[in-house]
C-alpha positions as CSV (number, residue, x, y, z in Angstrom):
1,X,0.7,-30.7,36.2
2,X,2.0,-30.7,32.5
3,X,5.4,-29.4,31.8
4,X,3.5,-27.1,29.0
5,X,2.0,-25.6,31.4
6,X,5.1,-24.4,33.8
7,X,6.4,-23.6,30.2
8,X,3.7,-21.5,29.1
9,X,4.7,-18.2,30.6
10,X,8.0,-18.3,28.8
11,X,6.1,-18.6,26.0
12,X,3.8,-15.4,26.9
13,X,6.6,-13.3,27.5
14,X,8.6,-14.4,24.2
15,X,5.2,-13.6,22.1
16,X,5.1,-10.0,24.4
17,X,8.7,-9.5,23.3
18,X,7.7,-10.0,19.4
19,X,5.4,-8.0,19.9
20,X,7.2,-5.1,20.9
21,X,9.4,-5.3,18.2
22,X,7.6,-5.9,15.3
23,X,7.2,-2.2,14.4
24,X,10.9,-1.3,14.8
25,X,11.5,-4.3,12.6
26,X,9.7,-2.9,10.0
27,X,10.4,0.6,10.1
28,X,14.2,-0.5,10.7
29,X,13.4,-2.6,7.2
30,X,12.2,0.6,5.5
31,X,14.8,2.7,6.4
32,X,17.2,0.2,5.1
33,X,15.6,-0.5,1.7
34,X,16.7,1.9,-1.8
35,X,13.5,1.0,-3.1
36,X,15.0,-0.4,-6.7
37,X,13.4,-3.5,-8.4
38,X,15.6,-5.7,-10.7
39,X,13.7,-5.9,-14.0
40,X,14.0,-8.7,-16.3
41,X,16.3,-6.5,-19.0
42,X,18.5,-6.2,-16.3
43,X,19.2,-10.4,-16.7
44,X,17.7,-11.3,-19.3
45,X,15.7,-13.5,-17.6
46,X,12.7,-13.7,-15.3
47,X,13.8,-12.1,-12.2
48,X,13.6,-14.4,-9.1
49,X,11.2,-13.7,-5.9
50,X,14.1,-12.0,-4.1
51,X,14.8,-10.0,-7.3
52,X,11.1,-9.3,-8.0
53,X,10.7,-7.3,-4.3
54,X,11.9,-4.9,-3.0
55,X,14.7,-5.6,-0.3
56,X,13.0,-4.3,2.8
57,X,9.5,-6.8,2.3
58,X,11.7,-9.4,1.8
59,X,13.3,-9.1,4.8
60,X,10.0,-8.6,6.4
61,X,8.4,-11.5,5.9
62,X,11.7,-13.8,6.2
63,X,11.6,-12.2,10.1
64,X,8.0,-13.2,9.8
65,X,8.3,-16.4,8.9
66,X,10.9,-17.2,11.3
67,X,9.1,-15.7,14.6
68,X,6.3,-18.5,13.0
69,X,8.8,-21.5,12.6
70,X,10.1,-20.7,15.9
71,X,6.7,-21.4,17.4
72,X,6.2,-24.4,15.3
73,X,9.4,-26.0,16.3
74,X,8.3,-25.8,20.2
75,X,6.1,-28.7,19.2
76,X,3.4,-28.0,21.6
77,X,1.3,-30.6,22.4
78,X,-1.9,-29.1,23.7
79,X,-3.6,-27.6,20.4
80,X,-5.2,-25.2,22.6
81,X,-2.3,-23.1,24.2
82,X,-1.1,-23.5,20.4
83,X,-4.0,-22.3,19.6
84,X,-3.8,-19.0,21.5
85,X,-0.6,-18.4,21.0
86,X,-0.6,-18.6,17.2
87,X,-3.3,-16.2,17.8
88,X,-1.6,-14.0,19.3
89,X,1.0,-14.1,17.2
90,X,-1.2,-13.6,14.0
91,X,-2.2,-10.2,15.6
92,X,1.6,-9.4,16.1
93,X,2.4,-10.3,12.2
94,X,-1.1,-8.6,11.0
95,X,0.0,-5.2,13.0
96,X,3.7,-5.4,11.3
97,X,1.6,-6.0,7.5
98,X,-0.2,-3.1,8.4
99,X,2.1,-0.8,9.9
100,X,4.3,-1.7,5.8
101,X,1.2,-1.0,4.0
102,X,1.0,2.3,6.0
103,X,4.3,3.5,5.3
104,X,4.5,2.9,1.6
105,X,1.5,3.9,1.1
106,X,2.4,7.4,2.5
107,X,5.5,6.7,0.1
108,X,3.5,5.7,-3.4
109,X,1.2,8.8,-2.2
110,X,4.0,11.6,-2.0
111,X,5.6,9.9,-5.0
112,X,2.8,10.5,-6.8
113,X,1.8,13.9,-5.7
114,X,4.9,15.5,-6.8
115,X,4.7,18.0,-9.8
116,X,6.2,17.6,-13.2
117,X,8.9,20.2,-14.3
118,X,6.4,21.5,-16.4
119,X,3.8,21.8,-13.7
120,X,6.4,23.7,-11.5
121,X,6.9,26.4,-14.2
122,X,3.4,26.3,-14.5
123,X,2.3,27.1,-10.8
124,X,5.4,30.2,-10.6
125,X,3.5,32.1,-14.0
126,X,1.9,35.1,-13.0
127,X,-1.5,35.1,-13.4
128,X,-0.9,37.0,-16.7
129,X,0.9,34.4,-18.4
130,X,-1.2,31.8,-17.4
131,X,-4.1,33.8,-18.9
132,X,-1.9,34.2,-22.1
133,X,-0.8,30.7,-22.3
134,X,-4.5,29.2,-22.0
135,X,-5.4,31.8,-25.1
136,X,-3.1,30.9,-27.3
137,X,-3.5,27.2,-26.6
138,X,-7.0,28.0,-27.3
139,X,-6.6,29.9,-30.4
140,X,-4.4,27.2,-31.9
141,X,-6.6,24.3,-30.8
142,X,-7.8,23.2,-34.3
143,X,-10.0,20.7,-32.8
144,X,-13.7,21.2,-32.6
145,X,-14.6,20.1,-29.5
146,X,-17.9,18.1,-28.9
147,X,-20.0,18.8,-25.8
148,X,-20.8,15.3,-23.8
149,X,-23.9,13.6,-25.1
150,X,-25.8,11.3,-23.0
151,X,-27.4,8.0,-24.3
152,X,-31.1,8.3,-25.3
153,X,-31.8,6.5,-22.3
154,X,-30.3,8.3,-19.8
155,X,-31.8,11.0,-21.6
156,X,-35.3,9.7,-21.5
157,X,-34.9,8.8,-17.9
158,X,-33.6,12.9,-16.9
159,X,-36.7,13.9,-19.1
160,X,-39.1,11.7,-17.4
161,X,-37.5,13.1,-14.0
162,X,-38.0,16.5,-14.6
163,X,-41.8,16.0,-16.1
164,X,-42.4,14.2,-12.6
165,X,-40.3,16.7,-10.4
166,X,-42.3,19.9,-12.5
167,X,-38.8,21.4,-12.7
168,X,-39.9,23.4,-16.3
């Protein structure tokens, strides 16, 4: 019997840890992290990679890369266990990536779905004002505006559809 394989459960149960704490690393990362970017007018040069990012998937991926290096520095000879384990480990690092993406996306997507001052005034008009304001943004509209024309062969193609179809 190999000493790898008295070794291996050690192994399991270190990759079992990771993966319970993955997600509290990342959330813990999150919570962390003010979300500002150094720009380069704030140097005067081109920011560098830790600049560039924001703090919390920086320290993401340097907890990342050390759960990896750890595993690499066992030096395990058979490629197989390696094999599995770096597997395993993949699925650990791919859940973390994903629960990130999850979380900022909900962040860009609130972000982005607040309203503008001027849409806040807008939704608190009564219906009376907002009837008012469209009319007098429509009487002092000075441009004509141009219905959408198709190309003529689109057009040809809806005309040929409709012959077919006997819509007329």
């Amino acid at each position: 019997m190999k000493i790898e394989d008295l070794l291996a459960d050690f192994v399991w149960r270190w990759v079992k840890i990771t993966d319970s704490k993955v997600i509290g690393w990342v959330d813990g990362a999150i919570t962390q992290d003010d979300f500002v970017l150094t720009t380069r007018q704030e140097h005067g040069r081109e920011p560098t990679d830790d600049e560039r990012h924001t703090a919390s998937v920086v320290d993401i991926f340097r907890s990342f890369n050390q759960i990896v290096n750890d595993l690499k520095k066992l030096e395990w000879q058979d490629d197989y266990q390696m094999a599995k384990f770096s597997t395993a480990l993949a699925k650990t690092v791919g859940q973390g990536i994903g629960r990130y993406c999850e979380v900022l996306e909900k962040l860009f997507t609130f972000e982005m779905d607040r309203q503008t001052p001027e849409q806040e005034a807008a939704a608190t008009q009564t219906r009376q004002q907002r009837w008012l304001a469209l009319a007098r943004d429509a009487w002092s509209n000075q441009e004509k505006i141009e219905p959408f024309q198709f190309a003529p062969e689109v057009r040809s193609l809806f005309s040929h559809y409709y012959q077919s179809s006997n819509m007329y």
